[in-house]
C-alpha positions as CSV (number, residue, x, y, z in Angstrom):
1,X,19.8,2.2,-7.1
2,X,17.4,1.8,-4.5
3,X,15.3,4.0,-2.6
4,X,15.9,5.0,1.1
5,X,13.2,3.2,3.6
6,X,12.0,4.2,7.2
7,X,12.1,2.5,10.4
8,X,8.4,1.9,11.9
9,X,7.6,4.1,14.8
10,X,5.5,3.8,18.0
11,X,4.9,7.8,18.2
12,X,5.0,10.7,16.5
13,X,8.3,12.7,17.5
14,X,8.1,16.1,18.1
15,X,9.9,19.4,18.3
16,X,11.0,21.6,15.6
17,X,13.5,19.4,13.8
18,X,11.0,17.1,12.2
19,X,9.0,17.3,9.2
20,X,6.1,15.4,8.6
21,X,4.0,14.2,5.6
22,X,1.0,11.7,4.6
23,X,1.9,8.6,3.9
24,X,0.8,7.9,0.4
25,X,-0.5,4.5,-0.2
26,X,1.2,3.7,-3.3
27,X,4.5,2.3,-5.1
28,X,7.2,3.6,-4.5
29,X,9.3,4.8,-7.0
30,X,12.8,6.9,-8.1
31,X,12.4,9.3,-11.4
32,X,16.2,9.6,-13.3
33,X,15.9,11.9,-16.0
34,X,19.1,12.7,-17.9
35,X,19.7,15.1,-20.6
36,X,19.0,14.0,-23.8
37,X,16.5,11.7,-22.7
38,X,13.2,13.9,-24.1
39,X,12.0,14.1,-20.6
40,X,11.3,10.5,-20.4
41,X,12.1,9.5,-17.0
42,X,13.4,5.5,-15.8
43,X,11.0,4.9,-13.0
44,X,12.9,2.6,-10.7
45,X,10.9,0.1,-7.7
46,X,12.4,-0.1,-4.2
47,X,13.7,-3.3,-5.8
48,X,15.6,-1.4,-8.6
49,X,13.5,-3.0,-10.9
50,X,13.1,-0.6,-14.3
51,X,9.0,-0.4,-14.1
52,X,8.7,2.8,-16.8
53,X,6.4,0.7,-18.7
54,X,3.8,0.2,-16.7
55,X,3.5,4.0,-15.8
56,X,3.4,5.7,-19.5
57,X,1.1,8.4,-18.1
58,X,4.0,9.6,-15.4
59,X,6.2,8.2,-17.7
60,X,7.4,11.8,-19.2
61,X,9.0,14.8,-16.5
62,X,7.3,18.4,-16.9
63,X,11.0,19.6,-16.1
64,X,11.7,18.1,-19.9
65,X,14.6,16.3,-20.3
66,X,16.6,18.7,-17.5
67,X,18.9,16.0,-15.5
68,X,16.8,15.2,-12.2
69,X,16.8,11.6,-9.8
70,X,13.4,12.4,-7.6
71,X,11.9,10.4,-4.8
72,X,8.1,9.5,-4.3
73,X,5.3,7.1,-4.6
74,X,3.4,6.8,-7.6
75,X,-0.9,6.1,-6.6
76,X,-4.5,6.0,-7.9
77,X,-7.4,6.9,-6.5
78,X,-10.3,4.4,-5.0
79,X,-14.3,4.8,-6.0
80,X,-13.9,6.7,-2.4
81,X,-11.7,9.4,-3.4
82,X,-8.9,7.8,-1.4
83,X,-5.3,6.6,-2.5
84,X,-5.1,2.9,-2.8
85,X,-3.0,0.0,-3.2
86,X,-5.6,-2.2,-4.2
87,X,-6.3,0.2,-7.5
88,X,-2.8,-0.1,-8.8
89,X,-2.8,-3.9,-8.9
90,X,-3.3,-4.6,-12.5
91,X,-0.7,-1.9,-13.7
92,X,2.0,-2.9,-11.6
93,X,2.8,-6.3,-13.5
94,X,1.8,-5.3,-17.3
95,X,4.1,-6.5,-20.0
96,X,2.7,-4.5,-23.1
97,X,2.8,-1.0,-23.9
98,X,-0.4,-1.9,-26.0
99,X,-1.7,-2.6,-22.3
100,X,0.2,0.2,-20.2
101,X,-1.7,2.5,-22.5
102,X,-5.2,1.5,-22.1
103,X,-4.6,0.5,-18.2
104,X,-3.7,4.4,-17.5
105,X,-6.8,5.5,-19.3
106,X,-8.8,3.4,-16.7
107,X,-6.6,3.5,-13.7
108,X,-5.1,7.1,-13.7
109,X,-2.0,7.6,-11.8
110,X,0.3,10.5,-10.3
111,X,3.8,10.5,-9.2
112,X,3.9,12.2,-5.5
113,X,7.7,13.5,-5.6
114,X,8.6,13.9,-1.7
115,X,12.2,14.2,-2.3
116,X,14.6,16.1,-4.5
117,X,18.4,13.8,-5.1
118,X,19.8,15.2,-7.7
119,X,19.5,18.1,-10.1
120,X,21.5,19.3,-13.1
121,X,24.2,17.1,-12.6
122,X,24.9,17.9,-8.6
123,X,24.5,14.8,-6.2
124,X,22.0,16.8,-3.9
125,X,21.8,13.2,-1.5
126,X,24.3,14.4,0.9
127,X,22.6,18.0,2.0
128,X,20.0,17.9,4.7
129,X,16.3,17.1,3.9
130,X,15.1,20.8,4.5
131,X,17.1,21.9,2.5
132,X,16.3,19.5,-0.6
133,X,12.6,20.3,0.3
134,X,13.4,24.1,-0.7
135,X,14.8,23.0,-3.6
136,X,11.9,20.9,-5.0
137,X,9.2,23.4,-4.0
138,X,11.2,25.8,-6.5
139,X,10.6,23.8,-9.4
140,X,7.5,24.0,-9.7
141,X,5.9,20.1,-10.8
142,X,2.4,20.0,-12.1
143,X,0.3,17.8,-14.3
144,X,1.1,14.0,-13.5
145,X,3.8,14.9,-10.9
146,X,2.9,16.6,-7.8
147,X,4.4,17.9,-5.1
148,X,2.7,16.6,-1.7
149,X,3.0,19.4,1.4
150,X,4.6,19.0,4.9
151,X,4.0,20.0,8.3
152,X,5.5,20.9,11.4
153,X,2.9,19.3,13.4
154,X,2.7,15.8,13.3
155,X,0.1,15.2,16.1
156,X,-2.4,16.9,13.9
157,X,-1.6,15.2,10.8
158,X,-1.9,12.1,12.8
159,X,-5.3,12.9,13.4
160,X,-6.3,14.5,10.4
161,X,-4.9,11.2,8.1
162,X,-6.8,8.7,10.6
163,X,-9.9,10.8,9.9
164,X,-10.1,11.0,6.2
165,X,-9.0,7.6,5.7
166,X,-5.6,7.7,4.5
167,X,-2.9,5.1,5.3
168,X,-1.1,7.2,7.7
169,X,2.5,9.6,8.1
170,X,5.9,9.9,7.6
171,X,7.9,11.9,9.8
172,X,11.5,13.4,9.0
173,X,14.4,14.7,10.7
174,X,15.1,17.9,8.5
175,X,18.5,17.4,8.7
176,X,18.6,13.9,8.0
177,X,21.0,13.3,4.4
178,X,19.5,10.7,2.0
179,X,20.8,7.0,2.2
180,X,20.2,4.5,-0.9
181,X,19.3,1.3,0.1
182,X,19.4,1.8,3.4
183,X,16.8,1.7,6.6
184,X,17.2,5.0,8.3
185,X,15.9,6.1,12.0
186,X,16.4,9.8,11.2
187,X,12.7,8.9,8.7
188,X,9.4,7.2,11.1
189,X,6.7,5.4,9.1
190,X,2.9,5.5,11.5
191,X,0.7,3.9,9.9
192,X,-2.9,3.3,10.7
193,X,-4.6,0.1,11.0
194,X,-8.0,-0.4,10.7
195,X,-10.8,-3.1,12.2
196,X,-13.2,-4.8,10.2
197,X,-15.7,-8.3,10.8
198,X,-15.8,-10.5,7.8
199,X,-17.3,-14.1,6.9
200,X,-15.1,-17.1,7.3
201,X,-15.4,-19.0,3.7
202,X,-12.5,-21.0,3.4
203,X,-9.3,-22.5,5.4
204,X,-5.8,-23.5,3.9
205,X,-3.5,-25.6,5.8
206,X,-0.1,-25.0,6.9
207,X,2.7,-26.1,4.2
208,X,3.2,-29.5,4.6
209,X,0.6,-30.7,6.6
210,X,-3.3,-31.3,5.0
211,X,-5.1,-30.6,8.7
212,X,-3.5,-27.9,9.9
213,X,-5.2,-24.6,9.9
214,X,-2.8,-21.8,8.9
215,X,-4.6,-19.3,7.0
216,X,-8.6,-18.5,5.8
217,X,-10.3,-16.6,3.5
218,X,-12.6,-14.1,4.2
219,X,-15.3,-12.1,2.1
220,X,-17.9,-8.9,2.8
221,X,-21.5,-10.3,2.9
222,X,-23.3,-7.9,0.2
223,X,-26.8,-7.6,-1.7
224,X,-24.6,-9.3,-4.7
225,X,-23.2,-12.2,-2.6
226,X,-20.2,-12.7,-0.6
227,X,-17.5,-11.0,-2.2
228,X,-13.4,-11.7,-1.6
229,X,-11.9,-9.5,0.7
230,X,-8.2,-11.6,1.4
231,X,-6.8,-14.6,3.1
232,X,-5.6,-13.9,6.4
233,X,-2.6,-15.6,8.1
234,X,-0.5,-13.0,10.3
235,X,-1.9,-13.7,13.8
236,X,-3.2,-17.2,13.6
237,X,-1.2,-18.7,16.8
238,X,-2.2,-22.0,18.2
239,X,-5.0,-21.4,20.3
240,X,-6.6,-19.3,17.4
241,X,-5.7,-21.9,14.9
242,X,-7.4,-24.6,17.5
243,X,-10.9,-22.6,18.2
244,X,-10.7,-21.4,14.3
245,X,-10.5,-25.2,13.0
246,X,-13.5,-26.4,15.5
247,X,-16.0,-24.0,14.5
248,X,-15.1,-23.9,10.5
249,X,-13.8,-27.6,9.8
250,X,-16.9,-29.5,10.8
251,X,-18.9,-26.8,7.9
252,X,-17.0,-27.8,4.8
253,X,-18.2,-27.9,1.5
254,X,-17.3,-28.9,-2.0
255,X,-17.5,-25.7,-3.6
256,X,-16.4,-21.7,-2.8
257,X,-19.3,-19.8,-1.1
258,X,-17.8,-16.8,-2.6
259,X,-19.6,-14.3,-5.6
260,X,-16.8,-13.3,-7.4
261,X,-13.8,-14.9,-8.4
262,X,-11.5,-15.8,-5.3
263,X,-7.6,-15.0,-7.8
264,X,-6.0,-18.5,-8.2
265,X,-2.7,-18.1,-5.6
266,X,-6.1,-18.4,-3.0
267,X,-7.4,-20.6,-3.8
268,X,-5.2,-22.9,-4.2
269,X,-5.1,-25.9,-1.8
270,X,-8.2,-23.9,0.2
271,X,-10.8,-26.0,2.0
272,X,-14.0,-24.7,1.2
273,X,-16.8,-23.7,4.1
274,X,-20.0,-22.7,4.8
275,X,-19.6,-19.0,5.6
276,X,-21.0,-18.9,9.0
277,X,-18.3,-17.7,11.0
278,X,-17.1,-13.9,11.7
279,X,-14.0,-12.7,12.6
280,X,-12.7,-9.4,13.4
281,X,-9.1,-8.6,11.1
282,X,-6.9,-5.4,11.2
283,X,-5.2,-4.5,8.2
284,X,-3.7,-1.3,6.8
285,X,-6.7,-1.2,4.5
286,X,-9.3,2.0,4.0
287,X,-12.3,1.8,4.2
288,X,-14.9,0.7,1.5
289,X,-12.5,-2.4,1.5
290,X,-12.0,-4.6,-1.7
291,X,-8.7,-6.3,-1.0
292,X,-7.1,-6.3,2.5
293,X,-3.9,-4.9,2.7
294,X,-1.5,-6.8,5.7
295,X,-4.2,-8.2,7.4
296,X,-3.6,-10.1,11.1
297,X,-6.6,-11.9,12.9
298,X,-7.8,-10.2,15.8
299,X,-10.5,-12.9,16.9
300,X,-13.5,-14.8,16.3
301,X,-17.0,-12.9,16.4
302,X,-19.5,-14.7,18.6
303,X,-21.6,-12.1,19.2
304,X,-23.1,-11.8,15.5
305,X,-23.8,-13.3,12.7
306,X,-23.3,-12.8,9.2
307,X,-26.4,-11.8,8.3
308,X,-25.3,-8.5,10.7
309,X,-22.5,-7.5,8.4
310,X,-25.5,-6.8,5.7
């Protein structure tokens, strides 16, 4: 069982038949509660992968154990107030309750329900989406499962997400029925993407080859040091991988420039540099930035420094 997905859109439809919401920068994630069950709900990935364990404090429906199947995206809030990818990290991929347990103390979570698939036994999947909406609203979540709201006008939420940050919209056709596993048109994904310079620190080279540039590693120049902010492939073509290996190959040295710890996957097979270079990268990452979120290189920086990024 898998969740249904939207298609990426280039604008926000309009008109009276769609429905729009934030797009929550989470994990996504179905919530089957059967009777019987004490109210502990299976928390399925968009992979079907059972991930309960990792979410104890979502882990339990405040319906009880009534028979449910909800839709959503389960997040965490950054330093900034903000939902965020990059916060969840360490609890997606724990093994140990022992773990789970002291993670969620840390690292808080909610479950953001957004759609309604099945309650007391009745397949709701096939009735349109305003429809299921009504339905949810009536029951009322609280605590660690919310209920996000919709609008009927998505040029303002637009706006209003760009503004304060978050990752962006969804917008749906309210009489769109609910697909498993499938990609539908009838549900638009806008995201924003956001610019940001960083410091050039390290190179890796395509797979296969030891000289050419595919990929480098970027960090935040800070009154603690350069800090890790990603490695950044998407976008490299070949005249960017040409000007990027004659300003940043003839700069290498035998150690990472980097503060912190750059996570092993990186580092691996990276060529070290001097960071001296800037370049500009969008990515679907908020703003303050600790890890980049689908980042693509924009271009090389020659007009500053990296002493300007202080």
């Amino acid at each position: 069982m898998r969740p249904m997905l939207a298609s990426k859109g280039t604008h926000v439809p309009t008109g009276s038949e769609w429905s729009h919401e934030v797009k929550w920068d989470g994990v996504r994630i179905l919530g089957d509660v059967v009777p019987g069950s004490d109210g502990r709900a299976r928390l399925l990935t968009r992979n079907g992968n059972d991930a309960s364990l990792a979410w104890p404090d979502v882990h339990t429906s405040p319906l009880g154990d009534r028979d449910v199947l909800v839709d959503g995206e389960i997040i965490g809030l950054n330093d900034a107030g903000l939902p965020d990818f990059g916060v969840l990290q360490e609890r997606m991929h724990v093994r140990s309750a022992t773990s789970a347990a002291r993670l969620a103390q840390r690292i808080p979570a909610t479950y953001m329900v957004f759609d309604l698939l099945r309650l007391d036994g009745h397949d709701l999947s096939g009735r349109p989406l305003s429809e299921r909406q009504e339905m949810l609203a009536k029951l009322e979540l609280d605590g660690s499962w919310q209920v996000p709201a919709a609008y009927d006008d998505g040029a303002m939420l637009f706006d209003a997400t760009l503004q304060q940050g978050l990752e962006g919209i969804v917008s749906k056709r309210l009489a769109s029925r609910y697909v498993f596993d499938a990609r539908t048109p009838h549900w638009v994904k806008l995201a924003h993407r956001h610019r940001y310079s960083f410091v050039v620190a390290g190179w890796r080279p395509q797979e296969g080859t030891s000289d050419r540039l595919a990929s480098v590693l970027v960090g935040e120049p800070t009154p603690d040091g350069l800090l890790y902010r990603g490695r950044v492939g998407s976008g490299i073509g070949g005249a960017a991988c040409r000007l990027l290996s004659e300003l940043v190959k003839p700069h290498e040295v035998a150690e990472s420039p980097f503060a912190d710890q750059v996570p092993a996957v990186d580092a691996k097979g990276t060529h070290w540099v001097e960071p001296r270079v800037v370049v500009d990268v969008d990515a679907h990452s908020r703003p303050p930035v600790t890890r980049l979120r689908q980042p693509s290189f924009v271009g090389v920086r020659s007009d500053i420094g990296p002493e300007d990024l202080l």
